[in-house]
C-alpha positions as CSV (number, residue, x, y, z in Angstrom):
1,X,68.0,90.9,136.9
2,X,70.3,91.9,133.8
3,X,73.3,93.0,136.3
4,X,72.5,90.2,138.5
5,X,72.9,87.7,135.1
6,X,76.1,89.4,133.1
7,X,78.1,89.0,136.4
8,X,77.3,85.7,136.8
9,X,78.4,85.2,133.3
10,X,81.4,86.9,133.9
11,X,82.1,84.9,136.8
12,X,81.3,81.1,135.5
13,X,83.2,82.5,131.7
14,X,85.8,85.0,132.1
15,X,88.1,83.6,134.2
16,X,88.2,80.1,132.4
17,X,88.7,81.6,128.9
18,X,90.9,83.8,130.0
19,X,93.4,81.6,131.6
20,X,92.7,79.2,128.7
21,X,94.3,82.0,126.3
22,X,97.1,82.5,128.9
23,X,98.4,78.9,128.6
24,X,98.0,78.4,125.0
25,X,100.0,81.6,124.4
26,X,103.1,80.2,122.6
27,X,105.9,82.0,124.0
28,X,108.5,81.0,120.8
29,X,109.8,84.5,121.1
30,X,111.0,83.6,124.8
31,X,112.1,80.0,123.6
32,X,114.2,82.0,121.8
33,X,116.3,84.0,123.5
34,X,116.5,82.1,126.8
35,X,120.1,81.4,127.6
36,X,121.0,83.2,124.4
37,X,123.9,84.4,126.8
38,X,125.5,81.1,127.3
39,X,127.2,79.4,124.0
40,X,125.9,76.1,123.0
41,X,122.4,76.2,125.0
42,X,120.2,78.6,123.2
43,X,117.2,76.9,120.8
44,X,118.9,79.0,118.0
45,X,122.5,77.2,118.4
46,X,120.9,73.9,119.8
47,X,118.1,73.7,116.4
48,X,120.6,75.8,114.1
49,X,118.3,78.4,113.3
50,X,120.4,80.5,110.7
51,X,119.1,82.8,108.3
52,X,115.7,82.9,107.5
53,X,115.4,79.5,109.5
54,X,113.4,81.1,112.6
55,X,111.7,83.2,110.5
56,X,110.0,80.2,108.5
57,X,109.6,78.3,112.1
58,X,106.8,81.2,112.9
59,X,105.5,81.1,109.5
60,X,104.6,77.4,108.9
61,X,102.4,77.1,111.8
62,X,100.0,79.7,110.3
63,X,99.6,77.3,107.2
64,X,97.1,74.7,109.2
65,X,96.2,77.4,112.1
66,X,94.5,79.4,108.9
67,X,93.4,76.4,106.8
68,X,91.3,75.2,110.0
69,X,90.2,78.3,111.6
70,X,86.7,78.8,110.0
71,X,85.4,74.8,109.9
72,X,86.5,74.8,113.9
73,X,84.0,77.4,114.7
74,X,81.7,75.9,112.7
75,X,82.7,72.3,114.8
76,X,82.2,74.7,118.0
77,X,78.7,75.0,117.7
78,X,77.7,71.5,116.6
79,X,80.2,69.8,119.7
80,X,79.3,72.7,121.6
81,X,81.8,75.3,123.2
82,X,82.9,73.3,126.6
83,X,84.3,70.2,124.7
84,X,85.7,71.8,121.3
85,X,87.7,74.5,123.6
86,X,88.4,71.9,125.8
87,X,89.7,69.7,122.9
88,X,92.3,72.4,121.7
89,X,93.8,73.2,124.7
90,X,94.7,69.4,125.3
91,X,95.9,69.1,122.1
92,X,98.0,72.2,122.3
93,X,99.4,71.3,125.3
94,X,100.4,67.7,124.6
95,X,102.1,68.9,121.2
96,X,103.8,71.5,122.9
97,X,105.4,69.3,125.5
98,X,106.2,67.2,122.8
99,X,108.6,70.2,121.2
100,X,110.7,69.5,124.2
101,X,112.1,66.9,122.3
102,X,112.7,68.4,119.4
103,X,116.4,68.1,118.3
104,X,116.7,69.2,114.7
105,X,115.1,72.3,112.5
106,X,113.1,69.6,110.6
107,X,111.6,68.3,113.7
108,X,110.8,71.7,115.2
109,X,108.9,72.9,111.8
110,X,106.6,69.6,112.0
111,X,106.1,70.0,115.5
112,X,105.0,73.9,114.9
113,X,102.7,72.4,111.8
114,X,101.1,70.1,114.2
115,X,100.5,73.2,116.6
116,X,99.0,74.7,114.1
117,X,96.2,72.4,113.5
118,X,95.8,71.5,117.7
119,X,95.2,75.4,118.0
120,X,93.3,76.2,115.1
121,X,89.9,78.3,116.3
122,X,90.5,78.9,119.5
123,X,90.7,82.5,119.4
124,X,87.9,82.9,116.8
125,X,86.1,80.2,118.9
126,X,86.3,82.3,122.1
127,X,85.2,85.3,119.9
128,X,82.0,83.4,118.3
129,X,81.4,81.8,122.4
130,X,80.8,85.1,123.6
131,X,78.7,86.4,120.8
132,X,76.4,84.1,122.6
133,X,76.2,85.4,126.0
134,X,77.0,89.4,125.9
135,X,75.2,91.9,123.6
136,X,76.6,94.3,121.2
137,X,77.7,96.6,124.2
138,X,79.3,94.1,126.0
139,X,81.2,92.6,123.8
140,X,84.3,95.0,123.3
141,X,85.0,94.9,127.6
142,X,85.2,90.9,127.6
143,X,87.1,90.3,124.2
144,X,89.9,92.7,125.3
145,X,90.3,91.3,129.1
146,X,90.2,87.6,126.9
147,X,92.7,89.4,124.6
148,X,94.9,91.1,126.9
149,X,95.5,87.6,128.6
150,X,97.9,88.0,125.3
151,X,99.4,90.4,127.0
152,X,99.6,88.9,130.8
153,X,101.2,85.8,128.8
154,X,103.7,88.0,127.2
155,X,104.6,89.7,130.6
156,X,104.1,86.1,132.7
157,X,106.1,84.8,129.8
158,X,109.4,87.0,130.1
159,X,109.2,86.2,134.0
160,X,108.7,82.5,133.9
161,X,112.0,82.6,130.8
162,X,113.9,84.7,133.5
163,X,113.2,82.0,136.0
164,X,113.3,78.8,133.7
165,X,116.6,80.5,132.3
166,X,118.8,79.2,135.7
167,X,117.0,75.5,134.9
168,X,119.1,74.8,131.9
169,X,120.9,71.8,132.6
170,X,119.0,69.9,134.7
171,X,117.7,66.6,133.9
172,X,119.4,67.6,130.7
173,X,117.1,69.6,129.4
174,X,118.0,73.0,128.0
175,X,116.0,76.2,129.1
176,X,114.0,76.2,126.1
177,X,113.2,72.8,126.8
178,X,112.3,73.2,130.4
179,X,109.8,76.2,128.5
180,X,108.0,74.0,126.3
181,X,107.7,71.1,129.4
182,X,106.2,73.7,131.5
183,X,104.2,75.2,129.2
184,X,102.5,72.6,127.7
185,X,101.3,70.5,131.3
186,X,99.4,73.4,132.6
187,X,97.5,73.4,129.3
188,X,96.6,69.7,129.1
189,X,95.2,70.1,132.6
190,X,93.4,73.3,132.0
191,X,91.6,71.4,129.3
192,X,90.3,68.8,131.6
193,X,88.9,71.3,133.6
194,X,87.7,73.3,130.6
195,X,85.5,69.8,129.6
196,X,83.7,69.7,132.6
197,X,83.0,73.5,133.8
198,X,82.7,76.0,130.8
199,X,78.9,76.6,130.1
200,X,78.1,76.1,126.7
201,X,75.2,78.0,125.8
202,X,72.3,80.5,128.0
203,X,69.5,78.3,128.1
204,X,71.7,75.5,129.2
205,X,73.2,76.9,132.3
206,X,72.7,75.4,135.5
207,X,74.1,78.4,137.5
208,X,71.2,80.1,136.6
209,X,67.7,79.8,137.4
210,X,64.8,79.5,134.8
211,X,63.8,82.5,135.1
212,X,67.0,83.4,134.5
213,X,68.0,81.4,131.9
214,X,64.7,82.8,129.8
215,X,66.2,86.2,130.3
216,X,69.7,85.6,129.6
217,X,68.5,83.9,126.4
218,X,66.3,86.8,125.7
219,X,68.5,89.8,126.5
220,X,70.5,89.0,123.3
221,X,67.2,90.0,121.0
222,X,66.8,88.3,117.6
223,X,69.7,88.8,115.9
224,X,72.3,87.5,118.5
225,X,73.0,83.6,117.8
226,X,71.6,80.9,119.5
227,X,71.6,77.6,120.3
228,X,68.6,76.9,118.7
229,X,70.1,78.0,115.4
230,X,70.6,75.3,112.4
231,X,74.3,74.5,112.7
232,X,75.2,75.6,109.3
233,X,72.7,77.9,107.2
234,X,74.6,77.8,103.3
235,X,72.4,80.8,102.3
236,X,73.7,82.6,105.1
237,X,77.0,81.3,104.4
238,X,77.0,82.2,100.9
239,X,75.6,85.8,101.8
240,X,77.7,86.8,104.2
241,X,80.9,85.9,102.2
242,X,80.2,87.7,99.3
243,X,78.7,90.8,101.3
244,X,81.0,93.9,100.7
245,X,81.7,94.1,104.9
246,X,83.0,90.6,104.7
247,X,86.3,91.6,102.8
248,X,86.9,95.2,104.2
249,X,86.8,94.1,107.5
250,X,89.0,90.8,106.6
251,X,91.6,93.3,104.7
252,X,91.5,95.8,107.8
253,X,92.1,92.9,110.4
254,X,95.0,91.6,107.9
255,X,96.6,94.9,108.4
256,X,96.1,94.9,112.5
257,X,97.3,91.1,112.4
258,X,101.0,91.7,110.9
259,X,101.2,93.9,113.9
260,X,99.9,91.6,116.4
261,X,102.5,88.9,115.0
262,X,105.0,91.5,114.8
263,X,104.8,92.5,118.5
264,X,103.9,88.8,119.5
265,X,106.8,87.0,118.3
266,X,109.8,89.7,118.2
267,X,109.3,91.7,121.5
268,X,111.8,89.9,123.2
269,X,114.5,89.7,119.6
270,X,113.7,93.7,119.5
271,X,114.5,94.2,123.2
272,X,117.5,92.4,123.3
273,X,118.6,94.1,119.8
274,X,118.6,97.0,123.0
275,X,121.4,95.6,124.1
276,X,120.4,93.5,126.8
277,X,120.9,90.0,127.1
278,X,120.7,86.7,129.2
279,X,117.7,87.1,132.2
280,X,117.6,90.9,131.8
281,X,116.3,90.9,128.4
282,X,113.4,88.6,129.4
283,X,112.6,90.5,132.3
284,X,112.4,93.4,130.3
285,X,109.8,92.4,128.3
286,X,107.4,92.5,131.0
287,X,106.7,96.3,131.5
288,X,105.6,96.7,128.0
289,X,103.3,93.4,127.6
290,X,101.4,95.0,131.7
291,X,101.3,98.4,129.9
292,X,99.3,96.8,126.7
293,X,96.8,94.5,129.4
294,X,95.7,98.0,130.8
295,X,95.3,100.0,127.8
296,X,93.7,97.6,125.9
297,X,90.7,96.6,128.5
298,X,90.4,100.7,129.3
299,X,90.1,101.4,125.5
300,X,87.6,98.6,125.2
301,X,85.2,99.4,128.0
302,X,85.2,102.8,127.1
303,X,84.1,101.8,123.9
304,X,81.4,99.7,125.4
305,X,80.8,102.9,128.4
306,X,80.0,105.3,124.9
307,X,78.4,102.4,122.8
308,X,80.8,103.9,120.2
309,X,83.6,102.2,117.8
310,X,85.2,103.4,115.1
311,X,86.5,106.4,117.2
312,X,88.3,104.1,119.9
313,X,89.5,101.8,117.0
314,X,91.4,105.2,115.4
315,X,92.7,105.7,118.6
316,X,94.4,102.4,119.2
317,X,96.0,102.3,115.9
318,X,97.2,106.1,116.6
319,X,99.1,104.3,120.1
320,X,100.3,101.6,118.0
321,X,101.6,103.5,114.8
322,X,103.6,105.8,117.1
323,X,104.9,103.6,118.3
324,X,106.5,101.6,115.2
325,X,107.5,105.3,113.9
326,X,109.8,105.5,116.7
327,X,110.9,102.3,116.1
328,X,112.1,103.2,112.4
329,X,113.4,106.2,113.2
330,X,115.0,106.6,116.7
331,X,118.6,104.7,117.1
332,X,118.4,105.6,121.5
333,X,117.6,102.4,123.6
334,X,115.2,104.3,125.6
335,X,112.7,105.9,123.2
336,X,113.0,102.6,121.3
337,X,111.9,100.6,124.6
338,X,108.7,103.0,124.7
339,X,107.8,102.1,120.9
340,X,108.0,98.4,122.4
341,X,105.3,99.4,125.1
342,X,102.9,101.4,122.6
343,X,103.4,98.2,119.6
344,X,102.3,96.0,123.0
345,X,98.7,97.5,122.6
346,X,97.9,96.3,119.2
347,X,94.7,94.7,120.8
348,X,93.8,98.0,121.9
349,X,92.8,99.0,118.6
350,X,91.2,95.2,117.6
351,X,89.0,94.0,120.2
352,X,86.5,97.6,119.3
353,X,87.2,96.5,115.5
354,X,86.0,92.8,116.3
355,X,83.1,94.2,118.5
356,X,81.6,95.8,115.2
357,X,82.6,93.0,113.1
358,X,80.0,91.1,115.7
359,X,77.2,94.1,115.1
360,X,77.2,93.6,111.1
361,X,76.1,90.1,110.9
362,X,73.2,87.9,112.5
363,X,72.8,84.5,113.6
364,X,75.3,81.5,114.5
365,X,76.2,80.8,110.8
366,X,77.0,84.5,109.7
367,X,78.6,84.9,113.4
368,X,80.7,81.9,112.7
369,X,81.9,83.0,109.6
370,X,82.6,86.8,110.1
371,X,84.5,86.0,113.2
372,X,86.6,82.3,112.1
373,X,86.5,83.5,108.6
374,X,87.8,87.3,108.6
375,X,90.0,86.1,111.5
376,X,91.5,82.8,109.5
377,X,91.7,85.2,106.6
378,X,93.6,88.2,108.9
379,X,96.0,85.1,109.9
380,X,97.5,84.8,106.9
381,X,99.8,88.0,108.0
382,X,101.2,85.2,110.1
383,X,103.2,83.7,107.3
384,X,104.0,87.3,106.2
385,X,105.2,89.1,109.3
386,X,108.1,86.7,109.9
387,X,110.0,87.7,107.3
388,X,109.5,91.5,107.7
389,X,112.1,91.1,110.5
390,X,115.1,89.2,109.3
391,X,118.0,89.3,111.8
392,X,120.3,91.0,108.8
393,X,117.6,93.8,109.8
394,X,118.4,94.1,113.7
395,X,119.1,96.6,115.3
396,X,116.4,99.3,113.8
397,X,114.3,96.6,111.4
398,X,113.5,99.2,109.1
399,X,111.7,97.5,106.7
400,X,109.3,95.8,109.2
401,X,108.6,98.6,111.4
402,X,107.4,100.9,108.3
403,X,105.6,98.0,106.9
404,X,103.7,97.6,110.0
405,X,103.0,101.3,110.4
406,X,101.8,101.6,106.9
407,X,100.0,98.6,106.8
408,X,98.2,100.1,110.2
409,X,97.7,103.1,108.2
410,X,95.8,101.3,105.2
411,X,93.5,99.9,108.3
412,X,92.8,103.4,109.4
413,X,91.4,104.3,105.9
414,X,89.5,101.0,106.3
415,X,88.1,102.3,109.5
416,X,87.1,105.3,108.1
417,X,85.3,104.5,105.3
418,X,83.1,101.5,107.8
419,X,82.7,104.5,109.9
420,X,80.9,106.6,107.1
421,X,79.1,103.7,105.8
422,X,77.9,102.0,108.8
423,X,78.2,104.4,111.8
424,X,80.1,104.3,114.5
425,X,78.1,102.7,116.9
426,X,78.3,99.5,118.9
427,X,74.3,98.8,118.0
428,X,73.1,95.7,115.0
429,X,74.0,97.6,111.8
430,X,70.5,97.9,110.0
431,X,68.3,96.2,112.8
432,X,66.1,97.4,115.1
433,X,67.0,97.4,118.6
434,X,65.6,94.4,120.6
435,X,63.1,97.1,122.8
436,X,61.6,98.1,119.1
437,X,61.1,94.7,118.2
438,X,60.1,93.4,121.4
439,X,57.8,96.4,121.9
440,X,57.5,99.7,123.5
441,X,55.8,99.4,126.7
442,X,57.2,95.9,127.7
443,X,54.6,93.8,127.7
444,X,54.9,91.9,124.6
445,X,58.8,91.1,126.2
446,X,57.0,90.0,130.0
447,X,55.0,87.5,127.8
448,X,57.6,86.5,125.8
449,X,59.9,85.7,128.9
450,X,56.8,83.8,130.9
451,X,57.0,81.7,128.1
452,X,60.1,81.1,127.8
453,X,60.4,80.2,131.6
454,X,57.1,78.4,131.7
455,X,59.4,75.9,129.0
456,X,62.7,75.8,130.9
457,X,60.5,75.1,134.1
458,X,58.9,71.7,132.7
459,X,62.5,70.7,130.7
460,X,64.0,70.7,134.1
461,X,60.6,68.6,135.6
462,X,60.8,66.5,133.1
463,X,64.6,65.9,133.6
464,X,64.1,65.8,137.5
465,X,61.5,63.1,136.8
C-alpha cells in the first residue's frame, strides 16, 4: 500500500511542481547576452547597463524575495498549497511579461523589485509542501528532481535564447524582449492550472481512497506536519529560532546560496568570457546545466537509497569546489568550460543539506520556519553574489571564484560539525522512529489507521449526502 501511495504522490505532485519551478526560473543571465553579437540590440546596450548597473539589477530583487520568504510559507499553510503556489506563479508571470516593456535601468530595477515580492516563497513553499507528503527518506529524491528543474531551465533556457535570438526585430521587440514575453505567458497559465489540480494536503486527496488517505496521513508518524496543525504555534516559533541548528544550518545554506546565485545568474557571462558569442554562447550553456539535472537527482536518491546525509552533502560541495578552483586558476577555454559543468551541480550538494534541515525540526510551524526562514536568510547571498563578479573581473573572476570556493569551504566545516553533533542520518534527530512509537508488533498502528479511515469514510458520507 506504501509503494502504491508514494507513486501516486509522485504522479498527482511532481510533475506540476516541477514544471512550476521551470517556468518561474528567471533566465536574466540569457536576457543578457542574447544578441550581445549585434550592436544596439542587446538588454545591456538597449537598458545601459554599465558598471556595476547589472550587477545591482540581480541584487535588488533579493531585497523583497528575502523580506517575504518566511511569512509566505507561513501564508501557505493557512490558504493552503494549491492557491498560494498558484498565486505566485501568476504573479511572476504577469510581472515578467510586463519587463518586456521596460525601456530604462530605472524601470528594469522596479520591475525586478516587484519580481521579488510575486516570487517570494516559492521555493521554500515547495520545500515546506513536500514535508507534508514524503518522509524523512524521501525527501532528498523529490527536492532535487524539483531542484534540478533549475537546471532543465538553465539548459531549456540557453536553447529557447538561441532560438528567441533570430526573433529580434519583429513586432519590434528586441530578443530580450521576446524572452521576457515568452517566458512570462507560460507561467500565468501554469498557474491557472496549478489552482485547480495541485493537492493540498494527504487527508484531502481525492485520488486517493480512504483507506488510503488514513495511511498516507499516517506514514508520516508524529512529527511530520500536518494539516491539522495550528497555523502558527509562537512557542514553536520562538524555539526553533533561537535553537543552535537554526543558525548553523542558515550560515551553511548562506555559503551554498552565493554559489547557487553565482552559477545561476553568470553561467552564460562566464561562457561567453570563453570566447563565444551570439547563438553559440547560449547553446553552450546547455551541456553543463543537463550535466547538473543528473548529478544532482543521482546524489540525492542515493542519499535517500543509504538513509545517509552529511556524507553525500561533502561530496557535492567536493564537485562544486573543484570546480570554482579551476575556474581561478586555469586561463584554457576547455578546462574552464568543465569548471562551468561541476559549479552547475551546486544543488547536488543542497537538496541532502535541506533533507536534514527537514529531520531536525517537528511540526508545520518549526517546518515553516526552518525551511522559509534558513532559506530567506541563505538568500541574502543574493544581494552579495552579484558583485563578486564585476565585468572589470572577466575573463578569470578571480575574486568571485575564490570567494565562492571558500565560502563552500566554510559550509564543509559546517557540515562536519552537524555531522558529529547530530549524525549523519536521514531519520528525526532525537525522535523515535514512527514503528517505536506506533508499536512493535503493529497492532496499535492497524487500530490507529481503522480509525482514521472509519473518519474519512463518514466525512466523505456526510459530504456525499
Amino acid at each position: 500500500m506504501e509503494r502504491r501511495i508514494v507513486r501516486k504522490q509522485d504522479w498527482h505532485i511532481m510533475p506540476l511542481i516541477c514544471l512550476s519551478y521551470l517556468l518561474s526560473a528567471t533566465n536574466l543571465g540569457n536576457a543578457r547576452t542574447i544578441n550581445s553579437d549585434k550592436p544596439g540590440e542587446s538588454l545591456v546596450e538597449v537598458l545601459d547597463l554599465k558598471g556595476l548597473r547589472y550587477n545591482i539589477i540581480v541584487a535588488v530583487f533579493f531585497i523583497p524575495y528575502v523580506l517575504l520568504e518566511f511569512p509566505s510559507n507561513l501564508a501557505l499553510k493557512y490558504f493552503t498549497p494549491s492557491k498560494w503556489i498558484a498565486r505566485i506563479m501568476i504573479s511572476w508571470g504577469i510581472v515578467t511579461v510586463c519587463s518586456a516593456a521596460v525601456f530604462s535601468y530605472a524601470g528594469l530595477i522596479a520591475v525586478r523589485i516587484a519580481l521579488g515580492i510575486a516570487e517570494a516563497g516559492f521555493f521554500p513553499g515547495v520545500i515546506f509542501y513536500l514535508c507534508l507528503w514524503y518522509k524523512t527518506d524521501e525527501r532528498a529524491t523529490r527536492m532535487s528532481i524539483f531542484a534540478s528543474s533549475v537546471a532543465v531551465s538553465g539548459a531549456f533556457g540557453g536553447l529557447i535564447a538561441a532560438g528567441v535570438s533570430y526573433m529580434s526585430g519583429k513586432a519590434g521587440l528586441h530578443g530580450w524582449q521576446w524572452l521576457f514575453v515568452l517566458e512570462g505567458i507560460p507561467a500565468i497559465l501554469l498557474g491557472v492550472v496549478v489552482w485547480f489540480c495541485l493537492p493540498d494536503f494527504p487527508e484531502t486527496a481525492k485520488w486517493l481512497t480512504p483507506d488510503e488517505r488514513a495511511f498516507a496521513a499516517h506514514r508520516m508518524g508524529p512529527f511530520a506536519p500536518k494539516q491539522s496543525d495550528k497555523h502558527f504555534d509562537k512557542k514553536d516559533a520562538v524555539a526553533c529560532v533561537k535553537s543552535w541548528q537554526f543558525w548553523a544550518f542558515a550560515v551553511a545554506y548562506f555559503c551554498f546560496a552565493n554559489s547557487l546565485n553565482a552559477a545561476g545568474y553568470f553561467i552564460p557571462t562566464i561562457v561567453q568570457s570563453l570566447g563565444f558569442q551570439g547563438a553559440k554562447a547560449q547553446l553552450l550553456t546547455v551541456p553543463p546545466n543537463a550535466f547538473a539535472a543528473i548529478v544532482i537527482i543521482a546524489n540525492s536518491w542515493h542519499s535517500d537509497r543509504t538513509k545517509e546525509r552529511s556524507l553525500h552533502i561533502l561530496f557535492g560541495t567536493a564537485i562544486v569546489m573543484t570546480g570554482y578552483l579551476l575556474l581561478a586558476v586555469v586561463r584554457h577555454w576547455g578546462v574552464r568550460y568543465v569548471g562551468v559543468f561541476l559549479i552547475a551541480c551546486t544543488n547536488a550538494a543542497v537538496m541532502p543539506f535541506l533533507a536534514l534541515r527537514t529531520a531536525t525540526v517537528t511540526g508545520s510551524t518549526s517546518t515553516a520556519i526552518a525551511t522559509g526562514g534558513v532559506i530567506a536568510f541563505s538568500n541574502s547571498a543574493g544581494a552579495v553574489a552579484p558583485f563578486l563578479f564585476p565585468s572589470t573581473d572577466s575573463p578569470l573572476y578571480i575574486m568571485g571564484n575564490w570567494t565562492c570556493f571558500a565560502l563552500l569551504g566554510l559550509a564543509a566545516l559546517i557540515t562536519c560539525a552537524l555531522w558529529f553533533l547530530l549524525g549523519g542520518s536521514s531519520e528525526y534527530k532525537g525522535s523515535a522512529s514512527f514503528v517505536g512509537v506506533a508499536g512493535e508488533n503493529g497492532l496499535e498502528v492497524e487500530d490507529k489507521l481503522d480509525e482514521e479511515a472509519s473518519k474519512i469514510k463518514e466525512a466523505d458520507a456526510g459530504i456525499r449526502v
